[in-house]
Backbone bond lengths (Angstrom), bond angles and torsions (degrees), N, CA, C in turn:
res aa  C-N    CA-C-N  psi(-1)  N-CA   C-N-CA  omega(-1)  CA-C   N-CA-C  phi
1 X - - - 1.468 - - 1.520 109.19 -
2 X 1.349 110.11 124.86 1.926 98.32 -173.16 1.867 113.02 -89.54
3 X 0.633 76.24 -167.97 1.789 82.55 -172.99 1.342 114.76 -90.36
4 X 1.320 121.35 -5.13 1.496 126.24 -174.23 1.463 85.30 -91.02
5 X 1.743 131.57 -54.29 1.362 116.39 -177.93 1.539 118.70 -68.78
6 X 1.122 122.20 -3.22 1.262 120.17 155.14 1.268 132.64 -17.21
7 X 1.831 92.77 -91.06 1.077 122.15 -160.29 1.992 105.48 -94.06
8 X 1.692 94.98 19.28 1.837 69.13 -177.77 0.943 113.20 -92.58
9 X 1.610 132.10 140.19 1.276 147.23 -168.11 1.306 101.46 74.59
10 X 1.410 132.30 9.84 1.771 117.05 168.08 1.626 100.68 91.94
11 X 1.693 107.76 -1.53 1.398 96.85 171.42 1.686 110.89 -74.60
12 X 1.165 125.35 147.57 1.638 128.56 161.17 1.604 131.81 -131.06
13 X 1.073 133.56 -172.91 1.196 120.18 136.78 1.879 124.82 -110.08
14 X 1.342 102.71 146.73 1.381 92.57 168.66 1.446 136.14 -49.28
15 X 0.976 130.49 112.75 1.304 119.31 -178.78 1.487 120.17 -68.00
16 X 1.584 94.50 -28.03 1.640 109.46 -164.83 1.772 96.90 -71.34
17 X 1.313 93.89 -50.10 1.877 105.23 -175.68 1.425 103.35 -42.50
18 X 1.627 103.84 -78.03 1.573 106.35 -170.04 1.535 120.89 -48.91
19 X 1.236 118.16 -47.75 1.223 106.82 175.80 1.751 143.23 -61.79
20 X 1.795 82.23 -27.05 1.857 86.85 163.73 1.275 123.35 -78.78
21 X 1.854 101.10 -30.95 1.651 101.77 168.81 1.602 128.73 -32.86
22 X 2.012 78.06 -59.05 1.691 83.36 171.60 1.446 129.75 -80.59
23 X 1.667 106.55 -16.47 2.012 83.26 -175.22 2.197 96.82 -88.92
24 X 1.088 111.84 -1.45 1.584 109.80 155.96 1.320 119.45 -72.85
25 X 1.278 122.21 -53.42 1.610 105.20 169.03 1.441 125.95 -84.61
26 X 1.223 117.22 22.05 1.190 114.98 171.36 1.230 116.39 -105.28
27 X 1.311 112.63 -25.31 1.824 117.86 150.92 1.269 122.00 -46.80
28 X 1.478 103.10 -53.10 1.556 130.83 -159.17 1.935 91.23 -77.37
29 X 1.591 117.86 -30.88 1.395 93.68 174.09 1.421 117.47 -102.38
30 X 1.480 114.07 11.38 1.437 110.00 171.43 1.872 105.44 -86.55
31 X 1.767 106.25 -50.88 1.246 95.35 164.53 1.648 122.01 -3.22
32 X 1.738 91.90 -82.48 0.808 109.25 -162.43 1.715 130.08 -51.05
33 X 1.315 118.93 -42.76 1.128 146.90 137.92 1.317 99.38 -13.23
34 X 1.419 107.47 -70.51 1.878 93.67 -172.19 1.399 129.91 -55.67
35 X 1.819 93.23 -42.97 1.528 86.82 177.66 1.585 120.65 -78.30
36 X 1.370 114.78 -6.68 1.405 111.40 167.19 1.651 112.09 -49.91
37 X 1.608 100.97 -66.63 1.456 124.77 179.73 1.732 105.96 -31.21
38 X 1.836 102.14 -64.17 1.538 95.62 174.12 1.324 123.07 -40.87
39 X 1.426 108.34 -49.24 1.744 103.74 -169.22 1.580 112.60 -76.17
40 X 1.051 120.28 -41.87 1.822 116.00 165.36 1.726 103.81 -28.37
41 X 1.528 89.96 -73.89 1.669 105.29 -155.65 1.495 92.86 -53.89
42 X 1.262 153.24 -19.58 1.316 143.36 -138.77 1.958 79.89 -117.59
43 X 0.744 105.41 -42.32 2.220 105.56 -178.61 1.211 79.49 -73.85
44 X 1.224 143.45 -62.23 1.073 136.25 -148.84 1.740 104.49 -55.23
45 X 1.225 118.57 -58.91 1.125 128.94 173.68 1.507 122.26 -46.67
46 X 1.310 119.42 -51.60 1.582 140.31 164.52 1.692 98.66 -66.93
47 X 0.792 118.94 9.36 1.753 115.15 173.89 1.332 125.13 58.55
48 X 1.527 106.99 11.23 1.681 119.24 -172.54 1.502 122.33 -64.04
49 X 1.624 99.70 -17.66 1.603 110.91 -169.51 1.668 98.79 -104.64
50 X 1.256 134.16 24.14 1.269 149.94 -168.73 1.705 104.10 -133.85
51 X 1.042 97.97 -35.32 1.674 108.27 179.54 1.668 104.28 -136.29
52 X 1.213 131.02 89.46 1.398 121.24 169.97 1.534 130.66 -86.11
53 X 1.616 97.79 -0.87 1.574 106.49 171.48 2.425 79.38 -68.20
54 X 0.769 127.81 -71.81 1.850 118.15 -153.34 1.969 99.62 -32.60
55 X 1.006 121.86 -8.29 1.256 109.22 -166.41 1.736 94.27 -81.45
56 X 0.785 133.01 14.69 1.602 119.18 -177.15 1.887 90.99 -153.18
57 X 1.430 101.11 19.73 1.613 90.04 -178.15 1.848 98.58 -109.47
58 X 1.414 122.16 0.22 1.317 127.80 166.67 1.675 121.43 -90.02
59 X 1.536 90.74 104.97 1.730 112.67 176.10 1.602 90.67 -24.78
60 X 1.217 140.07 -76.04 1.664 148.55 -120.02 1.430 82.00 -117.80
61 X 2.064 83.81 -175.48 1.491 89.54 -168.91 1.517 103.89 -103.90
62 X 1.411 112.15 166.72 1.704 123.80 -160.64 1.563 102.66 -111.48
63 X 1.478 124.43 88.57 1.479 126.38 171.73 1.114 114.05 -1.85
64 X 1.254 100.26 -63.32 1.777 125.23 -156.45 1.619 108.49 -38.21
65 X 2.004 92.10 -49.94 1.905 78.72 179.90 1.271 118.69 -65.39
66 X 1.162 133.00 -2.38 1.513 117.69 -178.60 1.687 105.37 -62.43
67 X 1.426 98.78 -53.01 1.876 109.36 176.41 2.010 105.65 -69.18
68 X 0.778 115.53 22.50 1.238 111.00 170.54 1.435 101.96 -125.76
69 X 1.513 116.43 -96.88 2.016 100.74 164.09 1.047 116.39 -18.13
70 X 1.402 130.20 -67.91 1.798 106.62 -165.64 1.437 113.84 -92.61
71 X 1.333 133.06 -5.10 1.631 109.36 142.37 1.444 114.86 -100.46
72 X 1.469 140.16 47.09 0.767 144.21 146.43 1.892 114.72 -90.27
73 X 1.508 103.65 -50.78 1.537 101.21 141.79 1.267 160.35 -10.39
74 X 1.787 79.70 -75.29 1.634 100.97 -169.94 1.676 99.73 -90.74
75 X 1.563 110.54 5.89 1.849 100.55 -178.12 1.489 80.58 -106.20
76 X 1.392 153.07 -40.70 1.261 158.47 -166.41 1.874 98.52 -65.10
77 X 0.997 110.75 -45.63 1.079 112.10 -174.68 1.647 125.51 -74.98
78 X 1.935 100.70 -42.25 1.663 104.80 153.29 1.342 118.62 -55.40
79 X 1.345 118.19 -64.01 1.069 99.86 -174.00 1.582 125.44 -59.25
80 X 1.062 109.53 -28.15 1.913 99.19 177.02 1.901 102.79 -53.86
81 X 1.625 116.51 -68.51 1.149 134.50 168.72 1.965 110.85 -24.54
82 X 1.316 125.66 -79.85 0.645 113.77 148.87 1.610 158.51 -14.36
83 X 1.170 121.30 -84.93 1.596 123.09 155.10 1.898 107.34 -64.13
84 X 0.979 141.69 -38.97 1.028 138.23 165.05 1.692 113.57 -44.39
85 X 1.698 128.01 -49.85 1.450 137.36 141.68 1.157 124.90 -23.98
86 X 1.381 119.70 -73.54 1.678 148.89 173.29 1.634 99.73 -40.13
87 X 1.189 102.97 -80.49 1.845 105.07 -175.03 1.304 113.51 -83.69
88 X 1.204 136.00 28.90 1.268 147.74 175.39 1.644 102.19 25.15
89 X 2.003 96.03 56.01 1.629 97.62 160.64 1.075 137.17 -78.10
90 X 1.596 139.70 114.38 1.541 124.90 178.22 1.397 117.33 -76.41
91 X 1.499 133.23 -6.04 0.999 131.16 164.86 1.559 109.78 -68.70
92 X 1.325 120.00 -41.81 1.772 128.81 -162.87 1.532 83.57 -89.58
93 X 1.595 137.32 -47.13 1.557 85.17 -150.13 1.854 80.20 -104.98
94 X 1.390 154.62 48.55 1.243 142.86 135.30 2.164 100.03 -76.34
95 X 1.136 89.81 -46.49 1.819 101.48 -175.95 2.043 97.46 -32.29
96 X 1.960 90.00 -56.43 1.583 112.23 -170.38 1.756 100.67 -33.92
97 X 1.498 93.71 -70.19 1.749 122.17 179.45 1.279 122.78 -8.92
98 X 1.446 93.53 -75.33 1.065 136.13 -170.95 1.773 112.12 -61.98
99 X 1.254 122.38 -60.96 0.973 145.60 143.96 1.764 119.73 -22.67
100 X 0.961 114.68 -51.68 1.597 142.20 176.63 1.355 102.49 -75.91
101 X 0.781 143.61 -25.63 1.867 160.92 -122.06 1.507 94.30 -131.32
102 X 1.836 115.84 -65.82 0.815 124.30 174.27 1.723 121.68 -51.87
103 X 1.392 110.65 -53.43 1.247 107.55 -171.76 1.687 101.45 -71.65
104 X 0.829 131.62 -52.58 1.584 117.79 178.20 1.476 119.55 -51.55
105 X 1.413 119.75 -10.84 1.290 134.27 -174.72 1.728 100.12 -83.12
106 X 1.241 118.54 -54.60 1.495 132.65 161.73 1.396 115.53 -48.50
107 X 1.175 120.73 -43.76 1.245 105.99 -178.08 1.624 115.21 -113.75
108 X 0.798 121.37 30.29 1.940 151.06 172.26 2.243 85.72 -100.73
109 X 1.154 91.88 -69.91 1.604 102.53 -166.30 1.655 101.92 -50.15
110 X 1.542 123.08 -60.39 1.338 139.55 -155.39 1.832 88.36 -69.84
111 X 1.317 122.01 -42.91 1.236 104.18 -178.81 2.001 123.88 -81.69
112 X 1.085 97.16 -3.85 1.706 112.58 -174.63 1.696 89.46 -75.92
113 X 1.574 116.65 -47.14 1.615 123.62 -162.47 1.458 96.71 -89.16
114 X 1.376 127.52 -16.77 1.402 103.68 -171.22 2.106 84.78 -101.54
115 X 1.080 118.48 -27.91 2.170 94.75 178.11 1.677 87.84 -63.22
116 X 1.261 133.55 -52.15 1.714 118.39 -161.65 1.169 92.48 -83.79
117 X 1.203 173.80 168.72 1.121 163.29 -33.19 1.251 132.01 -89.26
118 X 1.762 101.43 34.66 1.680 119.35 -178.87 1.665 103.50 -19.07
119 X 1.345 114.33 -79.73 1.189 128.90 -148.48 1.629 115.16 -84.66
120 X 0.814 122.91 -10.32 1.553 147.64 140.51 1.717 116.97 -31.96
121 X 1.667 102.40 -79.20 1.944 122.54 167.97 1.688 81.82 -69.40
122 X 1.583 160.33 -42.40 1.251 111.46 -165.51 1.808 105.01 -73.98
123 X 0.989 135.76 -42.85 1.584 141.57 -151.56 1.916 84.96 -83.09
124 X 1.014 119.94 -24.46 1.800 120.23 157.71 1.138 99.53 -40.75
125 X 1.535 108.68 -94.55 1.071 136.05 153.88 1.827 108.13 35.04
126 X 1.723 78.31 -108.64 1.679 96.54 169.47 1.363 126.84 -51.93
127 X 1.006 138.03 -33.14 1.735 151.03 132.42 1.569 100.06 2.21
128 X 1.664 87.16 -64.46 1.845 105.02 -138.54 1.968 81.85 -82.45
129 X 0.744 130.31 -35.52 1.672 129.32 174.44 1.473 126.55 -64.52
130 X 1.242 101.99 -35.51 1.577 110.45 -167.20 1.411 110.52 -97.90
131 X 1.776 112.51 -7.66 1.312 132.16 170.45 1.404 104.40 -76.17
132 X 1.288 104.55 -56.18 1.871 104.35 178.85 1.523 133.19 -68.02
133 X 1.722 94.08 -10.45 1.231 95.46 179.82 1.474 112.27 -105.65
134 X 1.575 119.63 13.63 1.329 123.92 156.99 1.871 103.69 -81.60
135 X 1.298 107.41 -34.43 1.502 103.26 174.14 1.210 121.18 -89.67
136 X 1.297 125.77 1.24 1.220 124.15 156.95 1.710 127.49 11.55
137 X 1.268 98.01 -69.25 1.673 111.88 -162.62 1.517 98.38 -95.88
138 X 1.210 109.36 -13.57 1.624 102.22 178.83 1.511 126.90 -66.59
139 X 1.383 124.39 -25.78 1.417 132.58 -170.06 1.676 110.77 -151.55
140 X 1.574 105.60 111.46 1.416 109.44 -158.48 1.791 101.85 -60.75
141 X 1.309 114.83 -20.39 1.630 129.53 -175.11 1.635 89.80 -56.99
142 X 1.181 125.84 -55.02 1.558 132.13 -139.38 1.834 94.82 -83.92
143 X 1.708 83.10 -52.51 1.648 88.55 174.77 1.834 125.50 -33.37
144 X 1.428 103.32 -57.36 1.220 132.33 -168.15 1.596 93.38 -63.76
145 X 1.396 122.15 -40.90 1.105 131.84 -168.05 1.659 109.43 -65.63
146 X 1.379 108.29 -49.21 1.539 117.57 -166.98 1.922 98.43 -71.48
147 X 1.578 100.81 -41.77 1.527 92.00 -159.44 1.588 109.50 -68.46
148 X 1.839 117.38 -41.43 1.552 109.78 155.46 1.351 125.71 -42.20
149 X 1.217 119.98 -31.58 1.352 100.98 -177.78 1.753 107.68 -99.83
150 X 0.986 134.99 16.76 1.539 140.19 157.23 1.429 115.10 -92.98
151 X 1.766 98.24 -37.96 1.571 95.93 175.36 1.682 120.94 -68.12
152 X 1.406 112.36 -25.84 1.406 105.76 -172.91 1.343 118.30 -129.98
153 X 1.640 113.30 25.40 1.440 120.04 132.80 2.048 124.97 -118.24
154 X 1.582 88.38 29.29 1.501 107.38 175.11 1.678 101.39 35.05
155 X 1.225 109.40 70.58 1.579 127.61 164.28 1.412 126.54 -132.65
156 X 1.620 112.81 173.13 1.391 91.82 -178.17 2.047 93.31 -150.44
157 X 0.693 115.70 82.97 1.255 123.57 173.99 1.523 110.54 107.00
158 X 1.828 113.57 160.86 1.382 88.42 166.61 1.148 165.51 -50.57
159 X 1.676 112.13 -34.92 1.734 119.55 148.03 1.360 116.96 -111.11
160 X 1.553 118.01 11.44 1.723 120.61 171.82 1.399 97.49 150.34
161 X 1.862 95.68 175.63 1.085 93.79 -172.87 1.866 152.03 -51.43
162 X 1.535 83.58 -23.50 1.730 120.97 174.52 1.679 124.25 -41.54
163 X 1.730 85.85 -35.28 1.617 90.51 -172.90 1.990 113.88 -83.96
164 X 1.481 86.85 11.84 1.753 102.27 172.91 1.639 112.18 -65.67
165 X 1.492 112.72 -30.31 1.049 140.25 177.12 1.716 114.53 -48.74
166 X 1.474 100.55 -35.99 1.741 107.23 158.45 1.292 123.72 -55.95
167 X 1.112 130.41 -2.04 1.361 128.10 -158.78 1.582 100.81 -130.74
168 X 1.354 108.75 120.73 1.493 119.78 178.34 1.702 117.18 -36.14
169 X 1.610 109.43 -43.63 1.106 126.88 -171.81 2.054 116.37 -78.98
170 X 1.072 72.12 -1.38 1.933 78.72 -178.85 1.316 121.81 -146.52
171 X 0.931 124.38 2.06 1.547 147.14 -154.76 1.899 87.76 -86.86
172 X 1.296 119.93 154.72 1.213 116.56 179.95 1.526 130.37 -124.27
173 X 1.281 78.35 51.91 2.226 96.44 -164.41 1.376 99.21 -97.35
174 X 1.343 126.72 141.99 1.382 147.99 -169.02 1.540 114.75 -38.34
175 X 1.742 101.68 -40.72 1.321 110.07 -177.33 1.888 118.47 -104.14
176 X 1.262 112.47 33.99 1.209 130.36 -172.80 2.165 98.81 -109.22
177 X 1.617 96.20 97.01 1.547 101.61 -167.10 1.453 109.32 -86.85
178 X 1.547 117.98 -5.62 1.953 126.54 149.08 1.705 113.38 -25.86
179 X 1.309 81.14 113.81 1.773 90.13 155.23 1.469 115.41 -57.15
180 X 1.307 120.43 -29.99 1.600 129.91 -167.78 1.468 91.07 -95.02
181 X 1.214 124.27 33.36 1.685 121.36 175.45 1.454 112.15 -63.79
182 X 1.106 129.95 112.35 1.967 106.74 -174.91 1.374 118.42 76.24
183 X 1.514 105.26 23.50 1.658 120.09 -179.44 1.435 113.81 -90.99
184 X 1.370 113.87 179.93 1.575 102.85 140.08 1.954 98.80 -156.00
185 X 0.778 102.83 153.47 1.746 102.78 -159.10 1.534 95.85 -58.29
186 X 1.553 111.61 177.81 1.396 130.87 -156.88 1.638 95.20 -73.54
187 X 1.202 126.79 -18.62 1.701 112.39 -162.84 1.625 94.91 -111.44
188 X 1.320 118.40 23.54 1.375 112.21 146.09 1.406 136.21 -92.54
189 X 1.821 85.38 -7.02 1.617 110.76 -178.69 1.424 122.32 -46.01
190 X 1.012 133.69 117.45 1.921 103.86 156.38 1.588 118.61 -64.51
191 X 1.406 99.26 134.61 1.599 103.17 -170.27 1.799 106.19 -78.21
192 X 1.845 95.44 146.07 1.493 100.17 -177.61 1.952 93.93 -83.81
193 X 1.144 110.82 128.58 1.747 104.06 160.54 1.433 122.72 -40.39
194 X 1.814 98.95 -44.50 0.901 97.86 -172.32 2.228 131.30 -83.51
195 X 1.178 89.04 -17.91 1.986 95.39 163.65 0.944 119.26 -76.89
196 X 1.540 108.50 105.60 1.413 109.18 168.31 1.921 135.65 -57.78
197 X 1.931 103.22 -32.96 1.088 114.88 124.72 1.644 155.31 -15.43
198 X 1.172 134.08 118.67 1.635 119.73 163.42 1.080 104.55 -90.05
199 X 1.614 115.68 124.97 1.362 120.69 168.53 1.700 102.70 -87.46
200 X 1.270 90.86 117.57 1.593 118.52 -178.61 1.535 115.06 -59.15
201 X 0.921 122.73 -33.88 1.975 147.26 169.07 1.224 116.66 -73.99
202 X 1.297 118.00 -35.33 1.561 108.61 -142.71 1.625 98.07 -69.79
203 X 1.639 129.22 12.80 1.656 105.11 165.01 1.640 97.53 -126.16
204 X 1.622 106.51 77.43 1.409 124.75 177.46 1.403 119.87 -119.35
205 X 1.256 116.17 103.01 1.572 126.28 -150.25 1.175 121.26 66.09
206 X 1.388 115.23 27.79 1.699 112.49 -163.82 1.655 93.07 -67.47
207 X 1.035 141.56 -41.01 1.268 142.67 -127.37 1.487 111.41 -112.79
208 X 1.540 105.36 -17.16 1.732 118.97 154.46 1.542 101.40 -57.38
209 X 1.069 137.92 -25.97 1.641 125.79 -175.94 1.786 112.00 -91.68
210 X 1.315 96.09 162.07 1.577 93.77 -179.91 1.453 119.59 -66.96
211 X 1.751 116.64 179.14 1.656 102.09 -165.74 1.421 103.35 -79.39
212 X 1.210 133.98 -16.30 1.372 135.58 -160.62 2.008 101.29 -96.21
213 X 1.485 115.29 -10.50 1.276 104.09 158.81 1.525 107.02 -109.47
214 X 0.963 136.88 18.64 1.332 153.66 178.08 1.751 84.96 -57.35
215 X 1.827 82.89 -96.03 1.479 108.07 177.37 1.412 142.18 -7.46
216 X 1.426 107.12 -17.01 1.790 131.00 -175.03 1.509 97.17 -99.53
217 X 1.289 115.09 -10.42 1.628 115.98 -160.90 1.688 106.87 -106.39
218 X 1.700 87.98 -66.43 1.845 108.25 -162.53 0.942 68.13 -136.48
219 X 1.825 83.56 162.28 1.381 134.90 150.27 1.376 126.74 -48.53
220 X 1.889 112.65 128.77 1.689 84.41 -174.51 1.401 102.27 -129.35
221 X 1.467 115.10 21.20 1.556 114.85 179.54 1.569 92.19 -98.32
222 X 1.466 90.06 146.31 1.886 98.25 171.59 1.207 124.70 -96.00
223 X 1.483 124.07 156.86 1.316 146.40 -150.03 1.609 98.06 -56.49
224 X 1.184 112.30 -56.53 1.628 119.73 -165.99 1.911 105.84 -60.59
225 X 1.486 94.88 -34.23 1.835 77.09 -174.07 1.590 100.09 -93.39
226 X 1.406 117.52 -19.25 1.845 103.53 168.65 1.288 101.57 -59.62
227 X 1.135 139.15 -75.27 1.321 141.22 -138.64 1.675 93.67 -81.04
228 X 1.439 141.64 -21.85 1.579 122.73 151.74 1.409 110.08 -49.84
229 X 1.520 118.66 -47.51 1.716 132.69 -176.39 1.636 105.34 -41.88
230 X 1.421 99.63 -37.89 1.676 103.42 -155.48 1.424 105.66 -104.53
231 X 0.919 104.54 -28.03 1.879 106.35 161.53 1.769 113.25 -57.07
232 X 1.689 104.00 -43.94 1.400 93.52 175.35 1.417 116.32 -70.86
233 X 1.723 118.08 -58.76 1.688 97.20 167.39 1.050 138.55 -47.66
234 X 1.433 116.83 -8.93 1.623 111.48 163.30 1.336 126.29 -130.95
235 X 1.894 106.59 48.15 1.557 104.48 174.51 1.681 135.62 -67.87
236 X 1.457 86.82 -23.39 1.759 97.01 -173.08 1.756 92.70 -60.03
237 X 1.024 105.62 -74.29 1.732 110.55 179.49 1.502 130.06 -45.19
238 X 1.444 113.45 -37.60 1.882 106.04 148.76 1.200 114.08 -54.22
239 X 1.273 121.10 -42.44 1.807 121.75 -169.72 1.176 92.47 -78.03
240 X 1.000 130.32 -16.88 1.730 102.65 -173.72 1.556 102.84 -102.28
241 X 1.413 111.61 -18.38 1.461 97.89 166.08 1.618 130.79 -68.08
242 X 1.511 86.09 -31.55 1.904 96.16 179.33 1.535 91.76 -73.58
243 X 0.946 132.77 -75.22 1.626 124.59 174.96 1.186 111.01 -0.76
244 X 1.702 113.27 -87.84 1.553 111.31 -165.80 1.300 106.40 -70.18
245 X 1.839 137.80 -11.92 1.362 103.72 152.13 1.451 147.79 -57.26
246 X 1.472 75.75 -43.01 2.154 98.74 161.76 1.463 104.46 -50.94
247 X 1.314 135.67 -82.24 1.328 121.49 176.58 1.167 139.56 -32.58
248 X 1.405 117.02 -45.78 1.629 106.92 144.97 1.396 144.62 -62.50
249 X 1.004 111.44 -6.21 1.415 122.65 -172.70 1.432 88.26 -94.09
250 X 1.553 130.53 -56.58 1.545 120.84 173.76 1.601 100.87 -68.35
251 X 0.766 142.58 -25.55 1.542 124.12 154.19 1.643 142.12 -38.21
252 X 1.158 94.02 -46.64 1.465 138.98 163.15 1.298 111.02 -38.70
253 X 1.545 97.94 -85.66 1.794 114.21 -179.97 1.510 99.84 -64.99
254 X 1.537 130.02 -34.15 1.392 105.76 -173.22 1.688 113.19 -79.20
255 X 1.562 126.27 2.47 1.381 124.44 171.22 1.728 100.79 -85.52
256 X 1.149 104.78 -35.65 1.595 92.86 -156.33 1.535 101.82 -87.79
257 X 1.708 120.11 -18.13 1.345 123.43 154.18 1.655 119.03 -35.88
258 X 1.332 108.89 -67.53 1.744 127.40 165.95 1.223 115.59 -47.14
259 X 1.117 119.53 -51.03 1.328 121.65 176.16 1.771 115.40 -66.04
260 X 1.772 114.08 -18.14 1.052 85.44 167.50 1.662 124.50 -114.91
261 X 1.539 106.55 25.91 1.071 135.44 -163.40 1.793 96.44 -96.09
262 X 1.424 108.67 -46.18 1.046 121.26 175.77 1.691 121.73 -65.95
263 X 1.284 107.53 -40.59 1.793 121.99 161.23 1.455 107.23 -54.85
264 X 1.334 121.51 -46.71 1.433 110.05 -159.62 2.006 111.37 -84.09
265 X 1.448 86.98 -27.05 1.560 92.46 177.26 1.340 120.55 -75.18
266 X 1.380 111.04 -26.58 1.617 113.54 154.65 1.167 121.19 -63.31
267 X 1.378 121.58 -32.26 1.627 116.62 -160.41 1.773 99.45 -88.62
268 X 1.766 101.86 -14.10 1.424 88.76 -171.73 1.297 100.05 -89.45
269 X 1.721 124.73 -13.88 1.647 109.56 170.70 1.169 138.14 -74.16
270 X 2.074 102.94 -0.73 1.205 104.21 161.30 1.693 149.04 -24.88
């Protein structure tokens, strides 16, 4: 577009608009890009992209899609934003909009149903925990997944240690031939200050003892009521994170709105 059609009649485009549009989604689609890349290479590694019937053959849930959905997204979404900026497309950046529109629409909605339906997402919740911790041993992703999140809300199953008992490998029935029979894995442990080491064992038969010697060992509050605990000590700061995502996201759609407000008023001074 040359610069003489610019400016005729005082129509233009922003320069300021388009260009932040684009050097923002061009972050936002390399991001994205990466975490695509991560999640391939990570199936890739687990052999999932060699066999894609295994992707629905894991009891629990598979990390990986988080880095696949949301940089599958967030690269879908640069790039519209992006080249949509660049070539001052109104098809790519309304698509952007629109798109942007949508996801804040989902998660405007998902949070209206999860304050009214407290108790609903908690028994989810526990569902969604006590499912993974029958798969436990099935997917080292998931593994890694359960033991961070026991290690750093000092828990050990969804309502305690007991519900370890779901899991073939720890469960404490006569015919269960696991060394980890009556276990519960190492990140239910309470940590010694002093081992610099992780002792890999130390929740081995923990659960043959009573609950009050439990307590010297592991953790015996469960995941679902720490992590309600810890949502309340730190609501101001979740809300303010969903906040300033929401604000950018209406940020977002309101540049590429202008920007295409600004395309069309040029094209009509043609």
């Amino acid at each position: 577009m040359s610069r003489k059609h610019r400016h005729f009649k005082g129509a233009e485009v922003s320069c300021c608009v388009k260009y932040f549009l684009f050097g923002f989604n061009i972050l936002f689609w390399l991001l994205g890009a990466a975490f695509l890349g991560i999640g391939l290479w990570a199936w890739a590694e687990k052999g999932v992209l060699a066999n894609l019937s295994t992707i629905t053959d894991l009891g629990g849930f598979d990390p990986v899609w988080l880095f696949i959905v949301v940089g599958g997204v967030m690269f879908i979404l640069g790039f519209a934003g992006c080249i949509g900026a660049l070539r001052e497309n109104t098809s790519l950046l309304k698509f952007f909009s629109v798109f942007l529109g949508l996801i804040f629409f989902l998660e405007l909605t998902a949070g209206i149903l999860a304050f009214v339906f407290k108790d609903w997402i908690k028994d989810q919740l526990n569902f969604f925990i006590n499912n993974n911790v029958k798969a436990y041993r099935d997917d080292i992703d998931l593994q890694n997944l359960i033991d961070f999140a026991q290690e750093y809300w000092s828990c050990c199953g969804a309502h305690g240690p007991d519900d370890w008992n779901l899991n073939i490998y720890f469960n404490c029935t006569d015919l269960n031939p696991s060394r980890e029979r009556c276990g519960v894995p190492f990140s239910c442990c309470v940590k010694d200050p002093a081992e610099d080491v992780i002792n890999t064992q130390c929740g081995y038969d923990v659960r043959l003892q009573g609950d009050l010697d439990r307590q010297k060992y592991i953790y015996t509050k469960g995941c679902v009521g720490q992590f309600e605990k810890w949502l309340q000590d730190n609501l101001i700061i979740v809300a303010g994170i969903f906040v300033g995502i929401a604000l950018l996201q209406i940020f977002g759609i309101c540049l590429a709105q202008n920007l295409v407000s600004d395309v069309k008023a040029v094209k009509a001074n043609w």
